[in-house]
N, C-alpha and C positions, 0 to 999 in steps of 0.2 A: 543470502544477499548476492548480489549482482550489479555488473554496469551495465546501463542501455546508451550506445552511443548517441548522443544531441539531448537525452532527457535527464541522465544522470545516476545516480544510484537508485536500487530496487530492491523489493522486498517480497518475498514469495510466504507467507504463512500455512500452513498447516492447518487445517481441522477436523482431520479423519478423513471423510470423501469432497469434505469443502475447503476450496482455497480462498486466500485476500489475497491481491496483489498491489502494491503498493511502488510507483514509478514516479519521478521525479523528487526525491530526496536529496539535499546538500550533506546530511549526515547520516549517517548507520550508527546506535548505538547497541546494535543485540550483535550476537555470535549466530552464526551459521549452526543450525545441531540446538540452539537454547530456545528455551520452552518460555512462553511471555502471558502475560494473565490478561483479560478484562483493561481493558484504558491506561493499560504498560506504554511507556514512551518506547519507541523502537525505532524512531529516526526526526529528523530538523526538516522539513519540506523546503524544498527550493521557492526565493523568492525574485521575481522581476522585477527589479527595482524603477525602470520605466514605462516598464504598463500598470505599477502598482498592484500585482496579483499576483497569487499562489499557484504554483504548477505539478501541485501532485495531481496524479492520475490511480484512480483507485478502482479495483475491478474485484466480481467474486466470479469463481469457478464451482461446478459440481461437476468433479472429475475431470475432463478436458472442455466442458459444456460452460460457454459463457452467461453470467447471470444477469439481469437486469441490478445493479445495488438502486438504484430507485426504488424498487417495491420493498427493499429491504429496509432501507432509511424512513421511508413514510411506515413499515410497522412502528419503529421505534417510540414514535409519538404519537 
């Protein structure tokens, strides 16, 4: 986990050659080093109380290679 200046705490996961990223967080609840399963809570997403919206920002990697998570959220369902 990480701070990004202006967006807040961040979250870098692990999945062998694939990463999540996860920015815009008001809370961290995992350790740095700890291992997390399938729809584990692993942080509180920041929220705008003025624009009424949520400001995480979520991204996948394969390797240092940005992914689309669009084609990955549309397999889901």
């Amino acid at each position: 986990s990480f701070f990004v200046k202006g967006e807040g705490k961040a979250i870098l996961v692990s999945h062998g050659e694939w990463y999540t990223g996860y920015k815009g967080l008001q809370e961290v609840v995992v350790e740095t080093g700890e291992k997390v399963l399938t729809r584990e809570n692993i942080g509180e997403v920041r929220y705008n109380e003025k624009e009424q919206r949520s400001l995480l920002h979520f991204e996948i990697f394969h390797g240092y290679d940005k992914v689309d998570p669009g084609d990955w959220i549309n397999k889901l369902y």
